[in-house]
VEXVEXDO-860599 format. One record per residue (C-alpha): x, z, y; residue in three letters; residue number from 1. Coordinates in Angstrom, 2 decimals, always signed. Each point is the difference from the previous one (the first is absolute). Example, Ala and Ser with C-alpha at 12.3 -4.5 7.8 and 13.67 -1.06 7.14 Angstrom:
2
R        xx        zz        yy   doti   zaba
R    +12.30     +7.80     -4.50    Ala      1
R     +1.37     -0.66     +3.44    Ser      2
This chain:
261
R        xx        zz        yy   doti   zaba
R    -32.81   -107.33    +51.27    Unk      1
R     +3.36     +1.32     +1.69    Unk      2
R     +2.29     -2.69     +1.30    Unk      3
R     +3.24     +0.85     +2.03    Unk      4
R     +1.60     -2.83     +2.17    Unk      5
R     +3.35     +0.18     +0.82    Unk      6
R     +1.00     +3.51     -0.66    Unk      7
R     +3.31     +1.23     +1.12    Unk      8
R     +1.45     +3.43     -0.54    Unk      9
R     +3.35     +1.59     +1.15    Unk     10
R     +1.25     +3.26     -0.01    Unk     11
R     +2.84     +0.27     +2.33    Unk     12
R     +1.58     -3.14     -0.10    Unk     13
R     -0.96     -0.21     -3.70    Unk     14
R     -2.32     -2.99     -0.59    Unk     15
R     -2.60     +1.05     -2.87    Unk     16
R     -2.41     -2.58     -0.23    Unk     17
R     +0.42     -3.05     +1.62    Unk     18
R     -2.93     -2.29     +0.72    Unk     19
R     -2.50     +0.89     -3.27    Unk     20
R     -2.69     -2.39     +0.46    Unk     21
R     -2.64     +0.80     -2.67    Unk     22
R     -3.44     +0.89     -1.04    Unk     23
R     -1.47     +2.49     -2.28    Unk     24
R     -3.50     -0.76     -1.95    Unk     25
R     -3.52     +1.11     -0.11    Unk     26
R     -1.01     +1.10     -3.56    Unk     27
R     +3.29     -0.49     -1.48    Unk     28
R     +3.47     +1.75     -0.78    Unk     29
R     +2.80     -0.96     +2.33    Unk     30
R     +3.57     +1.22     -1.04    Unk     31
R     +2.48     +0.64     +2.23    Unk     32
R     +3.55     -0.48     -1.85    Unk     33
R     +3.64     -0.01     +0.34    Unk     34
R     +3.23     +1.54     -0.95    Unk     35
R     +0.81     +3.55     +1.75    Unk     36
R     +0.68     -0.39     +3.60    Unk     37
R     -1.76     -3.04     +0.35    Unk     38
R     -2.73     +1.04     +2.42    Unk     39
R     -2.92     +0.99     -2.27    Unk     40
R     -0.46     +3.32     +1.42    Unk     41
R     +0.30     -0.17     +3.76    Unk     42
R     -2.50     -2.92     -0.60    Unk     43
R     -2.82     +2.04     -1.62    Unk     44
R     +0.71     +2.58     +2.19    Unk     45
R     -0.54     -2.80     +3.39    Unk     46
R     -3.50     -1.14     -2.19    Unk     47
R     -1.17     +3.85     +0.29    Unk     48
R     +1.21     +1.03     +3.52    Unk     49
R     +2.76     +2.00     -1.31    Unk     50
R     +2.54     -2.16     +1.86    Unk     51
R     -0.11     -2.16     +2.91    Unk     52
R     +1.10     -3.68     +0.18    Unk     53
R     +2.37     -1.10     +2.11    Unk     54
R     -1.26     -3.16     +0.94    Unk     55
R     -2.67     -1.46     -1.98    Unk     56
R     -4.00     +0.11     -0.84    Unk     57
R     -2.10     +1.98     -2.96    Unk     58
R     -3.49     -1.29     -0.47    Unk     59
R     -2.61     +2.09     -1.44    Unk     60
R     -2.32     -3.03     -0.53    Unk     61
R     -0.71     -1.33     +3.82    Unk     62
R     +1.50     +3.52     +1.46    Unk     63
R     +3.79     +0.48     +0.84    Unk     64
R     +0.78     +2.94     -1.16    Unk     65
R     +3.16     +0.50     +2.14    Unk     66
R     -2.15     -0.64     +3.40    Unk     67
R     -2.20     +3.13     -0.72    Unk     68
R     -0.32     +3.41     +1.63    Unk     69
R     +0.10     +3.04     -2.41    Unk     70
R     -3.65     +0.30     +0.16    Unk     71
R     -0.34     -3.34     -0.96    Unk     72
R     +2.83     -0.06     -2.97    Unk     73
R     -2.00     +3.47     -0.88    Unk     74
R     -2.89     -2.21     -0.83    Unk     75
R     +1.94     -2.28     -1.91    Unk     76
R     +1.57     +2.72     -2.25    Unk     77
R     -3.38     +1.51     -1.09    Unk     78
R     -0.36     -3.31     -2.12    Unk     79
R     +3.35     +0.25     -1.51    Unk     80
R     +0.76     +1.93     -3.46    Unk     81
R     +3.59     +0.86     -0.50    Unk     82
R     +1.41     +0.36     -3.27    Unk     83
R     +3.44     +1.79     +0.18    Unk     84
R     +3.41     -0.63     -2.29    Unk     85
R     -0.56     +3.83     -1.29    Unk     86
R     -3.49     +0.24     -0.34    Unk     87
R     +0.46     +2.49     +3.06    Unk     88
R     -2.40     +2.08     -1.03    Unk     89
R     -0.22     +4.34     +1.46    Unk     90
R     +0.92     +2.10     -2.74    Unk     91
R     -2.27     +2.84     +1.30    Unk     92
R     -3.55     -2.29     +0.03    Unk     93
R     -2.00     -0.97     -3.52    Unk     94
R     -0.51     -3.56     -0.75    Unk     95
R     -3.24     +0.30     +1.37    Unk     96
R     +1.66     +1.24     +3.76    Unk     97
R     +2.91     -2.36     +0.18    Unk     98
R     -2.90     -2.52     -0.30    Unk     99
R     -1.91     +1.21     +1.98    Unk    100
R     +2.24     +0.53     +3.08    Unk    101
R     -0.37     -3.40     +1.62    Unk    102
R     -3.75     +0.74     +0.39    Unk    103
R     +0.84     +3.00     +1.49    Unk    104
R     +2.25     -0.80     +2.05    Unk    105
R     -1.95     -3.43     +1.38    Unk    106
R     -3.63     +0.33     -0.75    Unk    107
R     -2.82     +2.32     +0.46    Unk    108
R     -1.80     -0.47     -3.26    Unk    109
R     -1.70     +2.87     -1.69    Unk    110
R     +1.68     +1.73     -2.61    Unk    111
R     -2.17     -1.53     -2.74    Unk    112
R     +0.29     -2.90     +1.19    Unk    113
R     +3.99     +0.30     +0.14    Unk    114
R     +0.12     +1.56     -3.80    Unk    115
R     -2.22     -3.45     -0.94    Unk    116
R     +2.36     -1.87     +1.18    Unk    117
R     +2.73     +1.83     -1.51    Unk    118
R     -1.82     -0.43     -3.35    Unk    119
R     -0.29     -3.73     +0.16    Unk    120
R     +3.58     -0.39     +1.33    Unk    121
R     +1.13     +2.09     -3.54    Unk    122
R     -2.32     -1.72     -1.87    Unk    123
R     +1.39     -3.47     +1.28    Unk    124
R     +3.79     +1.14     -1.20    Unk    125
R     -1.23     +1.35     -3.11    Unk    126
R     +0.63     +3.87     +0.91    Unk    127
R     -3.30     +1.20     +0.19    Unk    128
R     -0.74     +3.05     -0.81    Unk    129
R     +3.77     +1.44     +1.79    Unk    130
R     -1.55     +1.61     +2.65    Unk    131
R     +1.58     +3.21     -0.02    Unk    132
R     +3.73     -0.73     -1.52    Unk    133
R     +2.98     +0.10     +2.19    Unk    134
R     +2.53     -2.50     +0.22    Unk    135
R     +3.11     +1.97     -1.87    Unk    136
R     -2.86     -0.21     -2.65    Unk    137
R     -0.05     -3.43     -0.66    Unk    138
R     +1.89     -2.80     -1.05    Unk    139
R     +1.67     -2.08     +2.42    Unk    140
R     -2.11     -3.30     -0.73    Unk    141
R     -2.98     +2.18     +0.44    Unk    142
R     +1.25     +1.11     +3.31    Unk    143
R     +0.60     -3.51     +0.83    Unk    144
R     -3.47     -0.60     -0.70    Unk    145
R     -0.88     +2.93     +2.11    Unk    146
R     +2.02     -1.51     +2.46    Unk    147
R     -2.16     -3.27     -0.05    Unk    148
R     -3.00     +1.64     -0.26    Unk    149
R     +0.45     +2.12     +3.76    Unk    150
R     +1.24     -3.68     +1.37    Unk    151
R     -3.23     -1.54     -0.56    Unk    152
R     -2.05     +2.86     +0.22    Unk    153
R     -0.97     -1.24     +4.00    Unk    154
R     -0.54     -3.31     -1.38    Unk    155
R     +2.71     -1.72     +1.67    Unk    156
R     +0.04     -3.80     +1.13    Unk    157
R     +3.57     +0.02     -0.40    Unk    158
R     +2.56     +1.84     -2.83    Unk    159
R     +3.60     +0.23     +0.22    Unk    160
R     +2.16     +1.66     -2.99    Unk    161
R     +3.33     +0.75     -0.03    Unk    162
R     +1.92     -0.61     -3.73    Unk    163
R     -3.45     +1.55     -1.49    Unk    164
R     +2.07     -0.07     -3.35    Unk    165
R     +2.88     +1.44     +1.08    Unk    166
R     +0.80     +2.87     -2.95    Unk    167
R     -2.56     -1.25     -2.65    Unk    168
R     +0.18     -1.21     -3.32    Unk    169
R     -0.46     -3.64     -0.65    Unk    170
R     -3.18     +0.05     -1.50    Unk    171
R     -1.40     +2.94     +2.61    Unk    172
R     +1.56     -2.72     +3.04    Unk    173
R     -2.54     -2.57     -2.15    Unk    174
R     -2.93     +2.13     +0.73    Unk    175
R     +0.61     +1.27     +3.33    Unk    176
R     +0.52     -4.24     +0.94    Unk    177
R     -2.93     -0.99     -1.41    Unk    178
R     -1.78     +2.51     +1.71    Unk    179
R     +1.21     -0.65     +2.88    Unk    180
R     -0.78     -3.96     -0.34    Unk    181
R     -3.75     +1.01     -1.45    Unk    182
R     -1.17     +2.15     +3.39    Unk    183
R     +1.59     -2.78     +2.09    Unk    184
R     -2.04     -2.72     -1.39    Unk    185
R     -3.38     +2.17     -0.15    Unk    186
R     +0.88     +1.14     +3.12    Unk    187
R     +0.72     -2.94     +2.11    Unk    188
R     +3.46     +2.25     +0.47    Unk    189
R     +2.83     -1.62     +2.19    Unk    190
R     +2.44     +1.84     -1.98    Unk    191
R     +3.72     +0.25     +0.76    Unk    192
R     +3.05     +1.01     -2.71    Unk    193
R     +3.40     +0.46     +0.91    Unk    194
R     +1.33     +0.21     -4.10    Unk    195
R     +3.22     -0.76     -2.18    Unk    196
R     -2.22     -0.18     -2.58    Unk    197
R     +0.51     -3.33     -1.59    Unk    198
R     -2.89     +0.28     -2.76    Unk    199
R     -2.05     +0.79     +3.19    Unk    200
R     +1.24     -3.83     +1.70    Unk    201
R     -0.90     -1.65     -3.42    Unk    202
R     -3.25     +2.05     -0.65    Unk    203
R     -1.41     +0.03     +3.48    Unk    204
R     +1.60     -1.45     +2.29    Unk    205
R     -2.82     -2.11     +1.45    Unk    206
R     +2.51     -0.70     +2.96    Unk    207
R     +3.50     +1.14     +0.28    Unk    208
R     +2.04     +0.20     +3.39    Unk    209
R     +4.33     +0.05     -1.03    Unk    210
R     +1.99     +1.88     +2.55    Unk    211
R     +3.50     -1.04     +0.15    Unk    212
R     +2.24     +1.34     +2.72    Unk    213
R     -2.82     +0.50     +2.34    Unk    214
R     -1.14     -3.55     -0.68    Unk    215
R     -3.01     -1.37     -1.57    Unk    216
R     +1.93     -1.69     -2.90    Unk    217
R     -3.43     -1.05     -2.14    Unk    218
R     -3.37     -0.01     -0.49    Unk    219
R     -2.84     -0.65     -2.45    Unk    220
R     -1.78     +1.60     -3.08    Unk    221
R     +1.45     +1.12     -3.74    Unk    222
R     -1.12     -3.46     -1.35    Unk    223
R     +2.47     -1.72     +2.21    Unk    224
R     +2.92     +2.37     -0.66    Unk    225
R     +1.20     -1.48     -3.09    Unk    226
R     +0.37     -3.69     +1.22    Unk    227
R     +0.99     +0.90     +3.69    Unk    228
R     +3.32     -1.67     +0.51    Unk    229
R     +0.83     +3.12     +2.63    Unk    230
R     +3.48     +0.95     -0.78    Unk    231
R     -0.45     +3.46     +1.86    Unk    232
R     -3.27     +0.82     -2.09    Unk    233
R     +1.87     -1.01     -3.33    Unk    234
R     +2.81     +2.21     +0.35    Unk    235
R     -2.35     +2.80     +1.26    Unk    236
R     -2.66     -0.33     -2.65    Unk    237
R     +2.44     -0.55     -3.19    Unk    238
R     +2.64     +1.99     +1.32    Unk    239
R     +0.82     +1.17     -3.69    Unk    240
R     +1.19     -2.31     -2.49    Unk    241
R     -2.63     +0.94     -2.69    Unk    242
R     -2.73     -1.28     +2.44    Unk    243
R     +2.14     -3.57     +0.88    Unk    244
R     -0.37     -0.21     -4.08    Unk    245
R     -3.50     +0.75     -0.07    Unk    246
R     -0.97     -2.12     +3.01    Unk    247
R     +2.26     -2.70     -1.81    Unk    248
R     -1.62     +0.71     -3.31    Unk    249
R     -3.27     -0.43     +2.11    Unk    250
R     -0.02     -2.96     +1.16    Unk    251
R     +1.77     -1.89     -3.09    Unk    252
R     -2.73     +1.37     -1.68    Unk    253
R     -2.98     -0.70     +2.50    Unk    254
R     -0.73     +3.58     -0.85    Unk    255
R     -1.04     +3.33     +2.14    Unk    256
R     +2.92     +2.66     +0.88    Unk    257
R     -3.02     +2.18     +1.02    Unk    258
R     +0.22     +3.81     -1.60    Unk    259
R     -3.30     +0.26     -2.96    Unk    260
R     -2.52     +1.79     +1.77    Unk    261
């Protein structure tokens, strides 16, 4: 678990985030959302050590994160997978050596025993077998799974992605969330998304955190979106009138809004 108490960020004498009092779970999919501007970012960035807080506490289970040395945080990171907006992935490596390059980097395994673990990481996102491709050679949902495949390839206690759909297809943004959701429950994965995605709130959001000027404005889990009473998550959730009339339709109906899978 991740909890941050009282988080406070300013830039200048801009105030960011102001106060964000929440926790993230063990084993299931937290969501970070919130209109543009509303803080998402420069929080995820605080959870990883990208940022510092102004004033304010991030707990790593029972360690604060903000009291450690960078020795210390060091250790921390080596259980953290990152998965990045853009896949992020170095157009000169294979599949294989983007992988890879977290156990190179941070371990001193054997090369077998690195190109095993390779194998079961591809095998786990359904890309065995893409060893030797390069990135420009795949599709961009592969390379997302590529992506997600080098962020747990250290076998992380902790993921964080950043809008891990950004640029897909619906029904590609299906199977990179459900992947997602499957490794964090096998897993025991305190995983972190910072999304838009709205099929991603209703589909797995196991717990959702709403930013709203900097504020903690809501939160809960996609079964209690549709009969919250928030005013802020309404407007941000059905922002378009075709989903008030669907929600509407919804409930009238006592039926599911959710996509067919």
């Amino acid at each position: 678990m991740i909890r941050t108490e009282q988080i406070f960020k300013s830039f200048d004498d801009t105030d960011v985030l102001k106060g964000i009092t929440t926790s993230f779970e063990k084993g299931k999919t937290n969501l970070i959302i919130g209109r543009s501007g509303a803080g998402k970012t420069v929080l995820l960035k605080l959870l990883v050590g990208l940022l510092e807080p102004t004033s304010g506490a991030i707990w790593y289970d029972d360690i604060n994160f903000c009291e450690l040395n960078k020795k210390q945080r060091r250790a921390i990171r080596m259980e953290v997978g990152m998965l990045f907006q853009g896949s992020a992935l170095f157009d000169s490596m294979t599949v294989e050596e983007n992988i890879r390059f977290p156990l190179d980097m941070f371990t001193k395994k054997t090369r077998k025993e690195k190109l095993n673990r390779v194998n079961y990481c591809l095998e786990r996102v359904n890309l065995e077998g893409s060893n030797h491709k390069y990135p420009s050679e795949i599709s961009g949902g592969m390379q997302k799974r590529v992506g997600i495949a080098r962020s747990i390839v250290l076998e992380p206690r902790y993921l964080f992605c950043d809008e891990p759909n950004s640029g897909l297809d619906p029904k590609t943004s299906m199977v990179i969330d459900e992947l997602i959701r499957s490794i964090t429950i096998e897993n025991d994965i305190t995983t972190v998304i910072n999304t838009h995605d709205m099929n991603s709130v209703m589909e797995i959001g196991d717990n959702i955190a709403l930013l709203y000027q900097g504020e903690l404005a809501w939160q809960g889990n996609k079964d209690e979106v549709l009969n919250s009473d928030n005013k802020i998550l309404d407007e941000f959730i059905f922002a378009s009138p075709f989903l008030q009339r669907l929600r509407d339709a919804a409930l009238n109906n006592n039926v599911s809004i959710k996509p067919d899978k």
